[in-house]
C-alpha positions as CSV (number, residue, x, y, z in Angstrom):
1,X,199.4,16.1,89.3
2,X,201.2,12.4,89.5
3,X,200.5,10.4,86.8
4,X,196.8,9.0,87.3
5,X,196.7,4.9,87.8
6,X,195.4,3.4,84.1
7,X,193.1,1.1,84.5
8,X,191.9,-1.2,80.7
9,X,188.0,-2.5,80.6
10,X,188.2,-4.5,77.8
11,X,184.7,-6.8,76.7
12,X,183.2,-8.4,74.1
13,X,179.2,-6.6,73.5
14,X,177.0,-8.3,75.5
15,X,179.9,-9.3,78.3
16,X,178.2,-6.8,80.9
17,X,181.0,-4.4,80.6
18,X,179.0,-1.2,80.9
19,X,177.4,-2.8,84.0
20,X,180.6,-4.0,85.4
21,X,181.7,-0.3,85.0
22,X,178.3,1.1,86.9
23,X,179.0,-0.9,89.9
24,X,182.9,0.0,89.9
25,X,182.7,3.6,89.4
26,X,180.0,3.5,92.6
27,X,183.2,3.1,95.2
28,X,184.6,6.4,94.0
29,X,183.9,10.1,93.9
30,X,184.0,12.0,90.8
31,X,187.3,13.1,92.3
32,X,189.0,9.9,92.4
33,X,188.3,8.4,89.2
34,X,187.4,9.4,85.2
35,X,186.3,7.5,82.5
36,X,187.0,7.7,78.7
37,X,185.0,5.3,76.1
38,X,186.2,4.1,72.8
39,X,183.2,4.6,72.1
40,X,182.8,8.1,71.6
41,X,185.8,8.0,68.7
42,X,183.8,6.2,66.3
43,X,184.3,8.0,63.1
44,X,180.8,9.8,62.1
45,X,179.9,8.1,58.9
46,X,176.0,8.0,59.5
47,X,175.5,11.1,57.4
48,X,176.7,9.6,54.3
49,X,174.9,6.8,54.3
50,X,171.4,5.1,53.7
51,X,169.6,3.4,56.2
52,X,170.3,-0.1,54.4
53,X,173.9,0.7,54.4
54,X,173.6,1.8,57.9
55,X,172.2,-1.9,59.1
56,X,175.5,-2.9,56.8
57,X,178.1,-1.0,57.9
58,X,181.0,-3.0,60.2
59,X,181.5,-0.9,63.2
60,X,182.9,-4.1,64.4
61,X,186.8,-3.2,62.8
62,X,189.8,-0.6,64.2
63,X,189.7,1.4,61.3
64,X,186.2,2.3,62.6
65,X,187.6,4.1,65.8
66,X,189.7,7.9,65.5
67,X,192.8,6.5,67.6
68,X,194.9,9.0,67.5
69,X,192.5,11.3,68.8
70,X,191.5,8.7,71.1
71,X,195.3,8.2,72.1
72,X,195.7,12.1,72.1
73,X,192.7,12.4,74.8
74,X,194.0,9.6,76.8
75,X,197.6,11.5,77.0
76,X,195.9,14.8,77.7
77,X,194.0,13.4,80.8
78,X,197.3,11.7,81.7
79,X,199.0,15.3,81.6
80,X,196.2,16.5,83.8
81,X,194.2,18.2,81.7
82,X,190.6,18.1,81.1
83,X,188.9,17.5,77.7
84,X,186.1,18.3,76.1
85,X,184.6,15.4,73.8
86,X,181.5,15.4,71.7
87,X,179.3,11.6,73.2
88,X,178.9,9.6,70.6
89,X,175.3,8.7,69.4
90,X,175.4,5.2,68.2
91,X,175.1,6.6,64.6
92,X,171.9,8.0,65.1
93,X,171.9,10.5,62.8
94,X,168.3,12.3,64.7
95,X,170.1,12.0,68.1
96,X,171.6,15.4,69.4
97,X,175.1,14.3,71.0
98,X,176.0,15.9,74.5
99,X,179.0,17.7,74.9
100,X,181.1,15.5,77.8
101,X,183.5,17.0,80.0
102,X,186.0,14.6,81.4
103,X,188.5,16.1,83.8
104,X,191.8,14.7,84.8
105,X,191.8,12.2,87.9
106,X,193.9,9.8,90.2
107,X,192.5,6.5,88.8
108,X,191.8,6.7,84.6
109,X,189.7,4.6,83.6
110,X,190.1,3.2,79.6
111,X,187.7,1.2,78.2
112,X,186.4,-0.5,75.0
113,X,186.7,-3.3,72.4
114,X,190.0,-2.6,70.6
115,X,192.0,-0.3,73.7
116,X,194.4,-4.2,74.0
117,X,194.5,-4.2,70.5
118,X,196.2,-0.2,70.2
119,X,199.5,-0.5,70.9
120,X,200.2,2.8,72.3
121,X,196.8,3.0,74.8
122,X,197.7,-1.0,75.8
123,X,201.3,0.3,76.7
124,X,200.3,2.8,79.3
125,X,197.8,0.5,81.2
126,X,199.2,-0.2,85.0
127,X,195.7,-2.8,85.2
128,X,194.2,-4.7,82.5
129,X,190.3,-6.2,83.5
130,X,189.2,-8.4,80.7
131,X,185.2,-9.0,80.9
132,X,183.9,-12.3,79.6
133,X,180.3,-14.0,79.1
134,X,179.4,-17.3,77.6
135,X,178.3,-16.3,73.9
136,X,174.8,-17.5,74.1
137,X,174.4,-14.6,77.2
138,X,176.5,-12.3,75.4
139,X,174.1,-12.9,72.5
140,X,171.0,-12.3,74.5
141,X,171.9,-9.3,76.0
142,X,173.5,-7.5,72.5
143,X,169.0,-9.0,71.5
144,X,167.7,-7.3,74.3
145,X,169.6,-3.7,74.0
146,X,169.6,-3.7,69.9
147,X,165.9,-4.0,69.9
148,X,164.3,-2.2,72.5
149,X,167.3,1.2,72.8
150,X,168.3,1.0,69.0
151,X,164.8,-0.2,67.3
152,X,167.0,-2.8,65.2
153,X,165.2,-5.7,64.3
154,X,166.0,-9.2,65.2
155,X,167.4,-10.0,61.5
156,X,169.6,-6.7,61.5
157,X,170.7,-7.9,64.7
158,X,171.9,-11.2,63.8
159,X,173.2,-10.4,60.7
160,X,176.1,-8.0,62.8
161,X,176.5,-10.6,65.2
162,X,177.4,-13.9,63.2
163,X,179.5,-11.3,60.4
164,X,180.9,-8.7,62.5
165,X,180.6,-8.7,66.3
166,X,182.0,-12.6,66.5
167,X,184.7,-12.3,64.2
168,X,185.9,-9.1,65.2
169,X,186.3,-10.8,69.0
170,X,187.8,-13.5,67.9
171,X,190.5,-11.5,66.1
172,X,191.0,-8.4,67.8
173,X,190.2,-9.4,71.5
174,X,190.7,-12.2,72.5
175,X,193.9,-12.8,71.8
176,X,195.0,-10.7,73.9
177,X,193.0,-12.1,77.0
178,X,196.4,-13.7,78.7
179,X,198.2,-10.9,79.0
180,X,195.4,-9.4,81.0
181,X,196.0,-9.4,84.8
182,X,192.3,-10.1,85.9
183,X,189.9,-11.8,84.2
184,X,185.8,-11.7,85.1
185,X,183.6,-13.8,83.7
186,X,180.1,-12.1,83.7
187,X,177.4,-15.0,83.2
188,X,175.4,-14.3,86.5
189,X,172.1,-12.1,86.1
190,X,172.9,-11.8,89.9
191,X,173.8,-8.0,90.5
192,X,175.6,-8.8,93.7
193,X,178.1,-11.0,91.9
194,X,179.8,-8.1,90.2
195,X,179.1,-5.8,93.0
196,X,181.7,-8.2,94.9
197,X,184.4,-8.4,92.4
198,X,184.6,-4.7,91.5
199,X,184.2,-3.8,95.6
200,X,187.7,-5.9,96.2
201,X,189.2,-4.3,92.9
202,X,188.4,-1.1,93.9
203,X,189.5,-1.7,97.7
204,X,192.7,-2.6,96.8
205,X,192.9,0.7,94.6
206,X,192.4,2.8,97.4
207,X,195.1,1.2,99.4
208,X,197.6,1.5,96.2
209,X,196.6,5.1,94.4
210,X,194.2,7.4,97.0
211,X,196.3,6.5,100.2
């Protein structure tokens, strides 16, 4: 097959980006598009630790994420073949993880925190999409999911935000927000506002890659 269409996702936690990713992934079969997550390269590490030093630990850093296997996958997908990639449990050490088959397509989607900041994945993107929410809603929403999914409590919450999830934007994301071609800013609780942007996105995909 032709090279597949790269497409970047990049977004701060609590930006919306996995909902911005539901809507955009609803104008396409299976067929037309795949998705691969940074998140499922975290390095295990749960296993070796407490569950204070769990609450510690700074998932918020590169060195957290396998990149070259993440860069490997990426390429394989690229070369048309289909990988097989254990999902990542959100250091969980109880949670059984799925096995996820990803198979090759004509639009690749890449997304995550750090994909601008490796070199080698932010090279082979055709479109970056750089998701953006007021820090107060970003704030909220990371509240919301961390206590009722991940049973954290509000002070383990907190504590990663103010020491690891804003500094680790501030220096390995948003400095690469200009060189992004489209940027969304994601403040609406309005579902139909993102249901627009990613329907004219994905429109004028169609017309460029599936036609």
């Amino acid at each position: 097959m032709n090279k597949p269409f790269i497409i970047g996702v990049a977004g701060g936690s609590g930006s919306g980006k996995t909902f911005f990713l539901k809507c955009f992934l609803e104008h396409f079969t299976d067929a037309e598009v795949c998705l691969v997550s940074q998140d499922d390269y975290y390095i295990p590490v749960a296993h070796n630790m407490t569950a204070e030093e769990n609450k510690r630990y700074n998932f918020d850093l590169p060195s957290t994420v396998d990149h070259l296997h993440f860069e490997e996958d990426i390429a394989r997908l690229m070369n048309g073949e289909t990988i097989l990639k254990k999902e990542y449990t959100f250091n969980n050490p109880s949670a059984i993880p799925k096995m996820l088959e990803i198979k090759p397509a004509p639009i690749l989607i890449v997304e995550g925190l750090f994909i601008l900041h490796f070199k080698k994945i932010s090279a082979s993107l055709d479109l970056k999409i750089f998701i953006e929410a007021d820090g107060d809603i970003a704030l909220n929403r990371r509240l919301k999911r961390d206590l009722v999914e991940r049973g954290y409590s509000s002070d383990d919450v907190m504590y990663k935000w103010i020491h690891h999830v804003v500094p680790a934007y501030n220096e390995f994301l948003l400095p690469y927000k200009n060189e992004c071609h489209q940027v969304v800013t994601n403040n609406s609780h309005v579902a139909d506002d993102i249901i627009c942007i990613t329907e004219v996105i994905s429109r004028e995909l169609r017309e460029k890659v599936l036609i």
